[in-house]
N, C-alpha and C positions, 0 to 999 in steps of 0.2 A: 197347620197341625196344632192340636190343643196340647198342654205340659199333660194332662193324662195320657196322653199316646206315649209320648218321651219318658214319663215315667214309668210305664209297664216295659218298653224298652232296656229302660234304666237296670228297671228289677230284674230282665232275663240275663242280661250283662253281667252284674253283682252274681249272679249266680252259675254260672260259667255257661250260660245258653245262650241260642242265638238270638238277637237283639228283634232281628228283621229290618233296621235301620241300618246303614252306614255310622261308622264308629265318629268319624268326621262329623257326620251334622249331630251326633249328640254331644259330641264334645264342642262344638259349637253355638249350642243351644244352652249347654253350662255356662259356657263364657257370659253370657247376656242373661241368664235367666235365674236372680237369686232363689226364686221359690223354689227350683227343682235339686241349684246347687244346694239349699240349708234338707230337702227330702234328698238328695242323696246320703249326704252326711249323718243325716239322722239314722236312714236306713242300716250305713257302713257301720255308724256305732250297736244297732239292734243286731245285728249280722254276725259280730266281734262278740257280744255278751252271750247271746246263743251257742256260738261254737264255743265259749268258755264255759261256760257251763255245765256243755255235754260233755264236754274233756273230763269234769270231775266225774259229774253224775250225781244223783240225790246223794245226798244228805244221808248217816245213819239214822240218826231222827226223824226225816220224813220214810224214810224206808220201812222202819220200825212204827211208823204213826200208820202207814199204807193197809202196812200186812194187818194190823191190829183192828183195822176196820172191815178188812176181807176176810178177819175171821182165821187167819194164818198164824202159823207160829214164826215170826223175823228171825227169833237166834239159829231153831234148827233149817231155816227151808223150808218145812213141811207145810204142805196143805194139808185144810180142816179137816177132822176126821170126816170118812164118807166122801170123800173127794180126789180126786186122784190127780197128780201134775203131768204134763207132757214129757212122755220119754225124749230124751234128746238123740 
């Protein structure tokens, strides 16, 4: 089995899905296999900045930079005149 199989395994795991491997031979395949242990690692820290991220959320500057190029007004909400926004 090639480290790309392990790691597509790897990525279902990280993400609460099913691996399709035995948990055993990936964590066994970590034990001997730097390249997949430093692409886990890398992965777990991409995985950690993303969900911190979304925890905030943009930015009012990029919020404000967003609407500005869509032509929206940021302070009120409003979409451009002539436009209408989705009723919620």
């Amino acid at each position: 089995m090639r480290c790309a199989q392990f790691r597509t395994a790897l990525s279902a795991r990280l993400d609460g899905e099913p691996s399709g491997l035995p948990g055993t031979r990936l964590d066994k395949h970590l034990a001997r296999c730097t390249g997949c242990r430093d692409w886990l690692e890398r992965a777990e820290r991409l995985r950690d900045q993303v969900s911190a991220a979304a925890a905030d959320g943009p930015s009012e500057a990029w919020a404000a930079g967003l609407s500005a190029r869509l032509g929206g007004d940021a302070a009120s909400g409003r979409a451009p005149e002539g436009q209408q926004t989705a009723e919620r």
